[in-house]
C-alpha positions as a LaTeX table, in Angstrom:
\begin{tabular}{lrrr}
\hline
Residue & $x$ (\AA) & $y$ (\AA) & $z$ (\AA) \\
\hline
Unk1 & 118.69 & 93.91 & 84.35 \\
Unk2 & 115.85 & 95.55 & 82.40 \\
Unk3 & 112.69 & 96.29 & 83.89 \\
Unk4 & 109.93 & 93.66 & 83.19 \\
Unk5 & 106.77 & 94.43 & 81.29 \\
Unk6 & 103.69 & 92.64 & 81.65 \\
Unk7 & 100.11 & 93.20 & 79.83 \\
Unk8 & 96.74 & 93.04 & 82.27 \\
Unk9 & 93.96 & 91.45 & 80.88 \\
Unk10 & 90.22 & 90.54 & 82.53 \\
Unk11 & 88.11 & 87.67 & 82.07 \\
Unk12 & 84.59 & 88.97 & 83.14 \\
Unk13 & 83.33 & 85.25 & 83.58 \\
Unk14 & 79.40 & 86.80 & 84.48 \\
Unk15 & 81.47 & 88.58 & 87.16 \\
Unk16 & 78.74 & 91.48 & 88.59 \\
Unk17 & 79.37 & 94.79 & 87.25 \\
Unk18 & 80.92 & 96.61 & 89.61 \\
Unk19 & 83.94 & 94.13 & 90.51 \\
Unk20 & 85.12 & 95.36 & 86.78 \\
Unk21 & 84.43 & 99.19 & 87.53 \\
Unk22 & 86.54 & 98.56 & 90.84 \\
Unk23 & 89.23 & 97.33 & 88.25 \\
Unk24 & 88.52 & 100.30 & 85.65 \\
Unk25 & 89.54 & 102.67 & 89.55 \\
Unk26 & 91.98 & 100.73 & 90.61 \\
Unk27 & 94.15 & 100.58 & 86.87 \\
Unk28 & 92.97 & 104.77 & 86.33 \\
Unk29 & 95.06 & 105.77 & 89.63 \\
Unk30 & 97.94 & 103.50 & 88.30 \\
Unk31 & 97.70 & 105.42 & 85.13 \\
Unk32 & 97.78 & 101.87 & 83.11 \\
Unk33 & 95.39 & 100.04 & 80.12 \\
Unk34 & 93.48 & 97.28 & 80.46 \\
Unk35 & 91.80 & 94.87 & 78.19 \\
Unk36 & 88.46 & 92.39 & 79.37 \\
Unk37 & 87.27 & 89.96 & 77.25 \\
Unk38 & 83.04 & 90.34 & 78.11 \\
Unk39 & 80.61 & 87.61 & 78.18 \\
Unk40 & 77.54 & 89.48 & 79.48 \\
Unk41 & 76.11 & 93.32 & 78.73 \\
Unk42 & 76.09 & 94.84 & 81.86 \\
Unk43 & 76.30 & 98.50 & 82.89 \\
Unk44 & 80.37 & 98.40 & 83.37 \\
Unk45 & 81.13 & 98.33 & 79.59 \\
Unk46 & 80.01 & 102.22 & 78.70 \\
Unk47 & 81.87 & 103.51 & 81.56 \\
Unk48 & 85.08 & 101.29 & 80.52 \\
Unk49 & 85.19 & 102.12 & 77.14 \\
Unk50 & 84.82 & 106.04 & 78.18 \\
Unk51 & 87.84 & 105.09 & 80.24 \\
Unk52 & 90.24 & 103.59 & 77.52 \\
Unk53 & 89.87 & 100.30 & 77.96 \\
Unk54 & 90.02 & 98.00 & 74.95 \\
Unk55 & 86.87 & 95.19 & 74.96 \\
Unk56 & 86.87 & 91.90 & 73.21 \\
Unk57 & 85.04 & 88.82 & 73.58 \\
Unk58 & 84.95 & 85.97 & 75.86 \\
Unk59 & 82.79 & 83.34 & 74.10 \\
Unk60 & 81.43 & 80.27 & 75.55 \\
Unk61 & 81.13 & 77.42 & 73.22 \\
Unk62 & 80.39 & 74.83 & 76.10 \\
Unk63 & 77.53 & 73.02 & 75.89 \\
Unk64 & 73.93 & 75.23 & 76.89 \\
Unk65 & 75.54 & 78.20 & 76.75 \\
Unk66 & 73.46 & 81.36 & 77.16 \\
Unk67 & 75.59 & 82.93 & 73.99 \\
Unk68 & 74.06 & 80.06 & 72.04 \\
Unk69 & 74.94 & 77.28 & 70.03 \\
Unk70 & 77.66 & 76.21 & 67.51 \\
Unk71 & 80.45 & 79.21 & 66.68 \\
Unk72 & 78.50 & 81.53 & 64.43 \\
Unk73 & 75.24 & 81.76 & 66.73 \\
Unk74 & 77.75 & 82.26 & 69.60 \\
Unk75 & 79.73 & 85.10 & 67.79 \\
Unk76 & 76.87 & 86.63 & 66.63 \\
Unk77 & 75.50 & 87.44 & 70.20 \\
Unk78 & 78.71 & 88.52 & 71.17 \\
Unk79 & 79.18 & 90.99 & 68.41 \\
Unk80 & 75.82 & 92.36 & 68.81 \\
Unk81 & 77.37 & 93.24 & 72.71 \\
Unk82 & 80.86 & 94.50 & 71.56 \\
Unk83 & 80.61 & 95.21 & 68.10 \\
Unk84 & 84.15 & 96.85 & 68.19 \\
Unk85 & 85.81 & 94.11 & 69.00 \\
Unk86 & 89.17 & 93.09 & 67.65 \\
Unk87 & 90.37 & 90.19 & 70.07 \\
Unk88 & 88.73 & 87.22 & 71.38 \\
Unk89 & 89.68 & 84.95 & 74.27 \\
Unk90 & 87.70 & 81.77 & 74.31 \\
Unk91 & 85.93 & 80.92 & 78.05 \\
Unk92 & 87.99 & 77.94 & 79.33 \\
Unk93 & 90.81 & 78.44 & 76.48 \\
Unk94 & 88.51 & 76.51 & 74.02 \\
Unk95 & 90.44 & 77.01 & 70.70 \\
Unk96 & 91.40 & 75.42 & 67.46 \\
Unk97 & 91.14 & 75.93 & 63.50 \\
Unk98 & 87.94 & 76.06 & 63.24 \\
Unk99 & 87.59 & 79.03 & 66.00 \\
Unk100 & 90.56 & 80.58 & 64.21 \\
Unk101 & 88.52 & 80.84 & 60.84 \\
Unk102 & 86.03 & 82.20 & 62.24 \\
Unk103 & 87.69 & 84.94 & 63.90 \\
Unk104 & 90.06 & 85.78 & 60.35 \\
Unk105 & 86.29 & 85.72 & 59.26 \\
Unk106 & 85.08 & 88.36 & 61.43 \\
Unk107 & 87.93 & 90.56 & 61.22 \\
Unk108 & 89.47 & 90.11 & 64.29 \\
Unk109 & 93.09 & 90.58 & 65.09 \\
Unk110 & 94.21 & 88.18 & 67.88 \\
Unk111 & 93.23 & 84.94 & 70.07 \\
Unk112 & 94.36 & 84.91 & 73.38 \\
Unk113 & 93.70 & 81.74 & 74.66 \\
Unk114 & 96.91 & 79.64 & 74.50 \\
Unk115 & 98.39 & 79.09 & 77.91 \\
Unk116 & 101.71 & 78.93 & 78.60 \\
Unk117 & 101.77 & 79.37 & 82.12 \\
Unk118 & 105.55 & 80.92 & 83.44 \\
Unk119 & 106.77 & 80.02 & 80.45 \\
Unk120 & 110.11 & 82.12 & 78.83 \\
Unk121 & 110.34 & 83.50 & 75.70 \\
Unk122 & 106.84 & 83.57 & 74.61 \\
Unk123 & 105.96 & 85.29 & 71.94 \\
Unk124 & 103.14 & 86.51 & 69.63 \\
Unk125 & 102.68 & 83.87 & 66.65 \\
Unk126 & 101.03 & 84.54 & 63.39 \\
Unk127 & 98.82 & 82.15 & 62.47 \\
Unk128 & 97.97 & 80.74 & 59.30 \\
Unk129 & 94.44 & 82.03 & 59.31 \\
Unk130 & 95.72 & 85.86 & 59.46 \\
Unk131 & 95.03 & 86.28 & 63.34 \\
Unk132 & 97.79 & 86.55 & 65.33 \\
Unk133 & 97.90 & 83.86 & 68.82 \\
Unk134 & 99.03 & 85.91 & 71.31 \\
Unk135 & 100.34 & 83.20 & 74.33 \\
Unk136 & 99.07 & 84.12 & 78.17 \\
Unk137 & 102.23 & 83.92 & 80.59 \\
Unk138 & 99.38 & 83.89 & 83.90 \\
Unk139 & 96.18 & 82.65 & 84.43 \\
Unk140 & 95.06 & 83.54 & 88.02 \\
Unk141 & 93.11 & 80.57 & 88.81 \\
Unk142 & 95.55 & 78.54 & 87.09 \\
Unk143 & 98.12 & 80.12 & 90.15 \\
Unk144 & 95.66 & 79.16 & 92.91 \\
Unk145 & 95.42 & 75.24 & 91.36 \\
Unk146 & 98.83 & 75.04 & 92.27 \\
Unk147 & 99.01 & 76.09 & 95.35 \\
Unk148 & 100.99 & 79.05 & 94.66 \\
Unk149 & 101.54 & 82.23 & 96.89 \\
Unk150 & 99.92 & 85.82 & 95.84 \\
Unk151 & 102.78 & 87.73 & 95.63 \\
Unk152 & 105.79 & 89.04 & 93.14 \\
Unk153 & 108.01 & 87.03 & 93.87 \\
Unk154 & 106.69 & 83.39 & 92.43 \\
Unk155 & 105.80 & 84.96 & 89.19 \\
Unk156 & 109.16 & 84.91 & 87.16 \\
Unk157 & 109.06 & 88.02 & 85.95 \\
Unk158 & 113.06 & 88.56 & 84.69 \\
Unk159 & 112.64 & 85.60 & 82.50 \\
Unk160 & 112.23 & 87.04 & 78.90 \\
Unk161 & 109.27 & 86.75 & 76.95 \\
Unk162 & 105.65 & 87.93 & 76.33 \\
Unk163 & 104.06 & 88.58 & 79.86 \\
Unk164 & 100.36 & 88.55 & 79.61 \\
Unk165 & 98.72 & 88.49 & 82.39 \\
Unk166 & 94.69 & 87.34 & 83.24 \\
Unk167 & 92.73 & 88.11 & 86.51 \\
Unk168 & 89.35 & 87.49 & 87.22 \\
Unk169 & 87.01 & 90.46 & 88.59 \\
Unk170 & 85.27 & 87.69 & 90.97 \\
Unk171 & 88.84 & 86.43 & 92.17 \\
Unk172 & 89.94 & 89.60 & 93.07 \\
Unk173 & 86.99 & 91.00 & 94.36 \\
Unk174 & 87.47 & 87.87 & 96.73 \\
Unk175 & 91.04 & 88.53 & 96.92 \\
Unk176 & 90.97 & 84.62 & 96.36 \\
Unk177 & 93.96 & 82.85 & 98.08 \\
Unk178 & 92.55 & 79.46 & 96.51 \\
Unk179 & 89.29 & 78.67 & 94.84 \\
Unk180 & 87.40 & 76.95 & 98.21 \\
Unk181 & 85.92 & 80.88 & 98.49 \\
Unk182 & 84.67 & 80.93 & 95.04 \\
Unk183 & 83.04 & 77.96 & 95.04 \\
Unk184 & 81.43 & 78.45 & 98.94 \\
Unk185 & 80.28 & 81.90 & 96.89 \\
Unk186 & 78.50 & 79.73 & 93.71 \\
Unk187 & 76.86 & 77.16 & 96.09 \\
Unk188 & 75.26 & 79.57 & 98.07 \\
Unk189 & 74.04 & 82.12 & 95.50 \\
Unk190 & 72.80 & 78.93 & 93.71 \\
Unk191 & 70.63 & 78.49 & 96.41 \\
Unk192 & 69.30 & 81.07 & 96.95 \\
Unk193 & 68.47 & 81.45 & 92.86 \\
Unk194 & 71.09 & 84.18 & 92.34 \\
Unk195 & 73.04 & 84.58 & 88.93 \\
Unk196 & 77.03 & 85.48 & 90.17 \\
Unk197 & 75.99 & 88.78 & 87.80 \\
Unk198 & 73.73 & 89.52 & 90.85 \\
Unk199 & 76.34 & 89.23 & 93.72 \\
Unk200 & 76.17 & 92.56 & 95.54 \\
Unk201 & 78.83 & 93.72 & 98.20 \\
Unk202 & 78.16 & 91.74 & 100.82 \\
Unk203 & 77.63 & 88.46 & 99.36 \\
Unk204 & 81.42 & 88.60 & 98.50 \\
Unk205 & 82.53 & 90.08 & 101.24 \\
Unk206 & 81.34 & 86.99 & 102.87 \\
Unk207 & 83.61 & 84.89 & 101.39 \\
Unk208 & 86.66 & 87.22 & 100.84 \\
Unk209 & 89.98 & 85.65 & 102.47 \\
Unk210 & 91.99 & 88.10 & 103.65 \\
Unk211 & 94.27 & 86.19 & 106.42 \\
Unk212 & 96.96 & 85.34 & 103.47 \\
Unk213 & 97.92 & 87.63 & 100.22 \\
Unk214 & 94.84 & 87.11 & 97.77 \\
Unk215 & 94.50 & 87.90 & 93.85 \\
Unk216 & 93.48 & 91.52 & 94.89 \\
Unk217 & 97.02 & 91.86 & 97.35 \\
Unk218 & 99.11 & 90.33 & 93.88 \\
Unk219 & 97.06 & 93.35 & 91.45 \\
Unk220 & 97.58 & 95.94 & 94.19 \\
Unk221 & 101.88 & 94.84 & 93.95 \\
Unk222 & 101.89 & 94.50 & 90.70 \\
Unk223 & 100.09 & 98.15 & 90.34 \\
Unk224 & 102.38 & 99.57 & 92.84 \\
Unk225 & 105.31 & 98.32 & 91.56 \\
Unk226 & 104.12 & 100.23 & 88.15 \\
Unk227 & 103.61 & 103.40 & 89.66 \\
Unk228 & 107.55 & 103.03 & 91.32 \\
Unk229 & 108.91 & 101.68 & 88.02 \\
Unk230 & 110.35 & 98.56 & 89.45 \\
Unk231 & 108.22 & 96.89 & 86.97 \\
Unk232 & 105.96 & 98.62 & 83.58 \\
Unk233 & 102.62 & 97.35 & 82.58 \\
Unk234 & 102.36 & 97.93 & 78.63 \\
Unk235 & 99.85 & 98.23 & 76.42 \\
Unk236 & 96.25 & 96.45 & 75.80 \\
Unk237 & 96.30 & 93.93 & 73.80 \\
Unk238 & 95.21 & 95.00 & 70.64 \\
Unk239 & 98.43 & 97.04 & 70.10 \\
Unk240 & 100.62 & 94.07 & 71.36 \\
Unk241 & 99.16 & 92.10 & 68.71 \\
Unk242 & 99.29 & 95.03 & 65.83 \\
Unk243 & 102.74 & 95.10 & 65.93 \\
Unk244 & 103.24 & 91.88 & 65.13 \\
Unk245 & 101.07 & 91.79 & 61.70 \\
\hline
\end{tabular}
């Protein structure tokens, strides 16, 4: 059997800056790439490009968005963050045509926001519009909705297929087990008039569950396994999708 190989990817979500340099550590000692899709400037994006990793954007076309309103406006404030952008993954998998256009019309390379959640023999698709779709084979809070365990061994990984895989900073800086932390973590930063951006240490720490493997036990496997070649995390996206123009 041939060792699998998955792709790790990041949505920041607003996540505070230093869950994602914990990441940019924790992927550096395991040698490995990573991509994150940014919705907010924050101080983690110099030190992660100085560090290899590919950035792309993570647009939020929901109504009263901070990035603004309709596609361009939105775009247009997340270019002026990442202007080196080639790969866009819309926040809650928004896509269609008209998002597609407007990528091809922007010059970037691939969307990353079709599910396909455990799904064999997925594989990057070409799209009429020039930009290739590449398919996501995990979605971390997607795992915790159904009540799935944190660990190896519900993922799936000798079926064959594109294996791209998406954590959240904020779920694994909770090591989330399900989503009852995250949300205890919203309500009460709401309260108090907090941004999730402005989470320190110990507001997360709070609400970290770590009686039962978490996202941040799966990452640490799936790193580990890397690093004793049971399993081989591959390159960032950009380059998946490149070779498929």
């Amino acid at each position: 059997m041939s060792t699998p190989t998955i792709h790790l990817s990041f949505d920041q979500d607003w996540a505070p800056a230093w869950t994602s340099l914990a990441l940019k550590d924790a992927l550096h000692a395991a040698g490995v790439p990573g991509t994150l899709f940014v919705t907010h400037p924050c101080e983690s994006l110099p030190a992660l490009r100085a560090a290899g990793w590919e950035l792309g954007w993570h647009p939020n076309y929901l109504p009263s968005s901070s990035h603004g309103t309709g596609i361009d406006e939105v775009l247009d404030t997340l270019h002026a963050w990442v202007p080196e952008a080639r790969g866009v993954r819309a926040h809650c998998l928004i896509r269609g045509t008209p998002y597609l256009s407007a990528y091809s019309d922007r010059g970037l390379v691939y969307d990353a926001s079709d599910l396909h959640d455990g799904e064999p023999n997925l594989t990057p698709f070409l799209s009429w519009t020039g930009v290739v779709r590449l398919p996501i084979f995990f979605e971390d809070d997607v795992h915790l909705e159904r009540g799935l365990s944190c660990n190896l061994k519900t993922l799936n990984l000798d079926r064959p297929g594109l294996k791209i895989f998406t954590f959240h900073p904020i779920l694994v800086a909770l090591n989330a087990a399900d989503l009852s932390g995250y949300a205890a973590l919203k309500r009460d930063l709401a309260q108090r008039g907090l941004a999730l951006s402005e989470a320190n240490r110990e507001d997360i720490e709070a609400y970290r569950q770590d009686t039962r493997p978490g996202m941040a036990d799966l990452l640490s496997e799936i790193l580990a396994a890397h690093m004793c070649s049971s399993l081989r995390i591959g390159s960032s996206l950009i380059e998946v999708a490149k070779a498929h123009l």
